[in-house]
C-alpha positions as a printed NumPy array, in Angstrom:
array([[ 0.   ,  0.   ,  0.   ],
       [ 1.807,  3.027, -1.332],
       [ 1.006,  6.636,  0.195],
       [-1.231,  8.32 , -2.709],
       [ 0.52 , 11.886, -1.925],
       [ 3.32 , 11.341, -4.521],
       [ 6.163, 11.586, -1.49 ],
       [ 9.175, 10.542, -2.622],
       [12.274,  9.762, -0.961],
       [15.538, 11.201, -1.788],
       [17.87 ,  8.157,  0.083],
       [22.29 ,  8.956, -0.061],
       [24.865,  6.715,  0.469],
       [26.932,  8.591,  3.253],
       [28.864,  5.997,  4.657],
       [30.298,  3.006,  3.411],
       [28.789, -0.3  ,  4.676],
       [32.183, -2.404,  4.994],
       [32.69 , -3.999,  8.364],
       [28.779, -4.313,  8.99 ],
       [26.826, -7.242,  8.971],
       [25.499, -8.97 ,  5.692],
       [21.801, -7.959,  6.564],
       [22.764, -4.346,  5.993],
       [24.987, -4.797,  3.372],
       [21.967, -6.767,  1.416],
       [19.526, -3.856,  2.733],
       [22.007, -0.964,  1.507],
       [21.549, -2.876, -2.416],
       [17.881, -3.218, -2.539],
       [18.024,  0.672, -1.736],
       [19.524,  0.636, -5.025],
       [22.285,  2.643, -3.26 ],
       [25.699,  1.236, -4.961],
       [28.502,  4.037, -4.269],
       [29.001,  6.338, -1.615],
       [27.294,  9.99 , -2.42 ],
       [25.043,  8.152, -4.639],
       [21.681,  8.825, -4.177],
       [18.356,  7.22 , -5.574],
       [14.511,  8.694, -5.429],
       [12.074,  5.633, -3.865],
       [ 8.348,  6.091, -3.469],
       [ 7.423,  6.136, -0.289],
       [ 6.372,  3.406,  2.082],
       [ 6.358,  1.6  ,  4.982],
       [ 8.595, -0.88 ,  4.038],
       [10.916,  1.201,  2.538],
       [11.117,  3.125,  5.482],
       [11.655,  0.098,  7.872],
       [14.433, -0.744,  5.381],
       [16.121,  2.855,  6.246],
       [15.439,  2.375,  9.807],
       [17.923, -0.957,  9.572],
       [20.706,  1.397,  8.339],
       [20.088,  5.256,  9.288],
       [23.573,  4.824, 10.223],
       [24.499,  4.926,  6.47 ],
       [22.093,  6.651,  4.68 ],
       [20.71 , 10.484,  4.645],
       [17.13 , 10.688,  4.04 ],
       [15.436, 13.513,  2.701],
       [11.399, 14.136,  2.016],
       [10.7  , 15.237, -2.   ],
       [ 7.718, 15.987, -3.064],
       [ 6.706, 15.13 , -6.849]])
């Protein structure tokens, strides 16, 4: 269930995820995120939030809206 508002997320690599655990590693990729400073726009939703909640540590989230 995606949020009808047209929210987007602007998601950026800001630290590199060598020396942490597979699980985040594997979460960082189906971000989409592949290089540091890199970022990617994802629609979104709750699960795409609990994804960045697993690695906040990493990433720099912004709100865009479309």
């Amino acid at each position: 269930m995606s949020d009808k508002s047209g929210k987007l997320l602007k998601v950026t690599l800001v630290k590199s995820p060598i020396g942490y655990n597979k699980k985040q590693k594997d979460t960082i990729k189906s971000l989409g995120l592949r290089r540091m400073g890199r970022s990617v726009l994802i629609g979104d939703a709750p699960q795409i939030r609990g994804m960045i909640n697993k690695v906040s540590h990493l990433v720099e989230v912004e709100e865009v809206e479309e």
